[in-house]
C-alpha positions in Angstrom: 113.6 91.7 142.7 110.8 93.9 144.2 108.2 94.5 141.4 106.9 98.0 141.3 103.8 98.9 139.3 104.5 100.5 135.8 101.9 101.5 133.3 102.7 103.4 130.1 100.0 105.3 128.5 100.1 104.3 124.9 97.2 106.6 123.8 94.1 107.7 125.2 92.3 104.7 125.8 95.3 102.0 125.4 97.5 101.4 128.2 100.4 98.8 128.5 100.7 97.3 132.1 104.1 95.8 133.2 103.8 92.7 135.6 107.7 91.9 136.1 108.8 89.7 133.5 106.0 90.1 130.9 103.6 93.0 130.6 99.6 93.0 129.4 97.2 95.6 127.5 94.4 97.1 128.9 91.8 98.6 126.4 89.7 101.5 127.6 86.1 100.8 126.1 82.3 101.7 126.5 81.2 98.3 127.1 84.0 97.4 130.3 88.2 97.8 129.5 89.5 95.2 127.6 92.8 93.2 128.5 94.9 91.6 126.2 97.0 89.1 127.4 97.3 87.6 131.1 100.0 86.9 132.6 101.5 84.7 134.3 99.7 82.4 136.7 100.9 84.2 139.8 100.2 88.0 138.0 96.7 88.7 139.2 97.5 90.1 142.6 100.1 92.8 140.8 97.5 93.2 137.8 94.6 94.2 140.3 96.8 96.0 141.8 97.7 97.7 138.7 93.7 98.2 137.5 93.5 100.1 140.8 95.6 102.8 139.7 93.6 103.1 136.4 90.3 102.8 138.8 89.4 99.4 137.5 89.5 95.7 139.3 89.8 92.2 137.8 86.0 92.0 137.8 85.4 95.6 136.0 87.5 93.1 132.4 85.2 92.0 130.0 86.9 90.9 127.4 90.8 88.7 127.5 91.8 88.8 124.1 95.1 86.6 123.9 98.1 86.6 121.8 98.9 83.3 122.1 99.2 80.2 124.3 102.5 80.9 126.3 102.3 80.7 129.8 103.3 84.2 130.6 100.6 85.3 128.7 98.0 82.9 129.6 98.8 82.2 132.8 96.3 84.5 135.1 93.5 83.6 132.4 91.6 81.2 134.7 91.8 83.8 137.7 90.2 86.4 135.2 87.5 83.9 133.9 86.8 82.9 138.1 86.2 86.9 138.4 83.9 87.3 136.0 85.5 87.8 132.2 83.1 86.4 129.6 84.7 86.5 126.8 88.1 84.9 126.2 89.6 84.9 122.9 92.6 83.2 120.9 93.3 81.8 118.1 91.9 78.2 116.7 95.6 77.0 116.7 96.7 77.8 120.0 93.1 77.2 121.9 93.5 73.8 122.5 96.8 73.8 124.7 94.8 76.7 126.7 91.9 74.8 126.9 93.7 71.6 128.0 93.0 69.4 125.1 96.7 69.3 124.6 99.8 69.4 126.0 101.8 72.3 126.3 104.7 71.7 124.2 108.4 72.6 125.2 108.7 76.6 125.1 112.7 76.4 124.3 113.9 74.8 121.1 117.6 75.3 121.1 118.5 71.7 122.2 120.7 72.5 125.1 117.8 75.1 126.5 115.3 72.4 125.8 116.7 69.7 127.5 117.5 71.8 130.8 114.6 74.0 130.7 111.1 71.9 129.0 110.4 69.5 131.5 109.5 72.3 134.5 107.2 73.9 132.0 104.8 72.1 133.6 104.6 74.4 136.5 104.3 77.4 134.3 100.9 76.3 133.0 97.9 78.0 135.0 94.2 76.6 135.3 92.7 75.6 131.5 90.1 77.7 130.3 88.2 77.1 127.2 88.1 80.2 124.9 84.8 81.4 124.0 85.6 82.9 120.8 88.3 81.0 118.5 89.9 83.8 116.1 91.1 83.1 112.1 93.3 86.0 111.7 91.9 88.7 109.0 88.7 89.6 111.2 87.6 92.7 112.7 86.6 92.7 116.8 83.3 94.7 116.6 84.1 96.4 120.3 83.4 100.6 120.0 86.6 100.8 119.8 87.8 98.0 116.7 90.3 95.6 116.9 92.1 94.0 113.6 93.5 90.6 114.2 96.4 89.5 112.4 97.4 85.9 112.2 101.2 86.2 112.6 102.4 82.6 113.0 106.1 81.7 113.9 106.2 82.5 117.6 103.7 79.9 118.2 101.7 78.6 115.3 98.3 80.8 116.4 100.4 84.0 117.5 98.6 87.2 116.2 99.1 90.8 116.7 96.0 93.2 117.4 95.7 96.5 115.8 93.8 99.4 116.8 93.5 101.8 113.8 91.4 104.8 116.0 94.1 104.7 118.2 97.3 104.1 115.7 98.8 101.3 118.5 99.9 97.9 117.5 99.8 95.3 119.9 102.8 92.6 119.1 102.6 90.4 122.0 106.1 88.7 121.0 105.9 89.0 117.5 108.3 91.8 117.9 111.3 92.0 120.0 113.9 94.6 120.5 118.0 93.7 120.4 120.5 96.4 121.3 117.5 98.8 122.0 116.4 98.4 118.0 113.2 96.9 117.2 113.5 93.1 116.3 111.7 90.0 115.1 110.2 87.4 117.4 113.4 85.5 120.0 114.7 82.9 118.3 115.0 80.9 121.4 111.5 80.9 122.3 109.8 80.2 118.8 108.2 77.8 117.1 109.2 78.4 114.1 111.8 81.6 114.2 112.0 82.0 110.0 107.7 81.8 109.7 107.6 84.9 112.7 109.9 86.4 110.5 108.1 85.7 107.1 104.9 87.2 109.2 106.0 90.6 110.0 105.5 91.4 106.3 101.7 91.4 107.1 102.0 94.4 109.7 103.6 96.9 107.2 100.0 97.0 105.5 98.4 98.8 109.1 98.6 102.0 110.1 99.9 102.8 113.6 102.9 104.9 115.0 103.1 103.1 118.7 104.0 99.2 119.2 103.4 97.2 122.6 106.0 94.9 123.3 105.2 92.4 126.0 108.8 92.4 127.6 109.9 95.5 125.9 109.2 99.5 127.0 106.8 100.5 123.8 107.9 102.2 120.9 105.9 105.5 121.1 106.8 106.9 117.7 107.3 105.9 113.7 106.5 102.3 114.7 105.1 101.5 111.0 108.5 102.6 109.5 110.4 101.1 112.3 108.7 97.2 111.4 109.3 98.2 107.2 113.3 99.7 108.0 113.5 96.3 110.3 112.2 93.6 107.4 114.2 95.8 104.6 117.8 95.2 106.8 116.8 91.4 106.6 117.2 91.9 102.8 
């Protein structure tokens, strides 16, 4: 499959870049753009490339705020650090597969997947890189444009979700999902701990946004609030 560039414009400063397979966020700000999220470890060329179109390059990022240690979102975060980002960020409970210290455990839990698919995750992993900033959940970014983080564990056990309130856009990562074109919880193939990602969402009705980024998923551009509450009351 040839990859094309595609960038939705979630607001005026917020803009969701897809990479082919995964996608990342790029934060308009006064002190250089923001990206949240990587790739993976071959996604620089087709981010650049990307930037360009929004009249930035890999070197213009000053910030990589992470959702959480998988490999298609951490992948390229070596690449960005080698062209200059500063400032990586993720949380305390996922930093130290990104930084190395640890293994990165199997991705797949559903035993057949596991067995088949775990042992070539391996070649996933990109370059470690050792966050400068280890996040808690419950904090506030101080950027001109703030950032709420929101420890959503279940996905992986540091997954959060970043919220910008002056923009009303909710980045999920893959804490949200959509199945049959409805908004979703996290895959319950690729998690940690599916029932925990669930438990989680109930933390994200308490923000205010209308627009969700979903890292594998077109954005929901509207009602995305009410979409997450309408979601977690079906569970009930």
């Amino acid at each position: 499959m040839i990859w094309k560039p595609s960038i939705f414009q979630l607001s005026e400063n917020v803009h969701q870049i897809n990479l082919g397979g995964t996608s990342v966020v790029l934060i308009e700000n006064a002190e250089g753009p923001i990206l949240v999220d990587a790739g993976f470890k071959w996604s620089a060329k087709a981010l650049n490339t990307s930037l360009n179109l929004l009249d930035y390059e890999l070197a213009d990022i000053s910030s990589l705020l992470m959702t959480h240690f998988h490999p298609d979102h951490t992948g390229a975060a070596s690449v960005l650090v080698e062209n200059g980002v500063k400032e990586t960020a993720i949380h305390r409970l996922d930093a130290p597969i990104v930084s190395g210290k640890q293994n990165m455990p199997g991705l797949m839990v559903t035993p057949v997947l596991k067995w088949l698919t775990n042992p070539v995750t391996k070649y996933l992993v990109g370059n470690p890189v050792e966050p400068t900033t280890l996040l808690q959940g419950g904090e506030t970014l101080k950027f001109p444009i703030p950032i709420n983080v929101i420890h959503t564990p279940g996905h992986t056990l540091g997954s959060v979700c970043y919220h910008l309130p002056t923009e009303g856009v909710l980045i999920a990562g893959d804490a949200l999902s959509k199945r049959f074109n409805r908004l979703s919880g996290p895959s319950k193939v690729w998690s940690q701990d599916w029932a925990q990602g669930i438990d989680s969402l109930s933390q994200l009705t308490a923000f205010d946004y209308d627009v969700i980024s979903l890292s594998h998923f077109n954005p929901i551009m509207e009602s995305g609030n009410k979409k997450v509450k309408d979601f977690i009351d079906g569970l009930r």
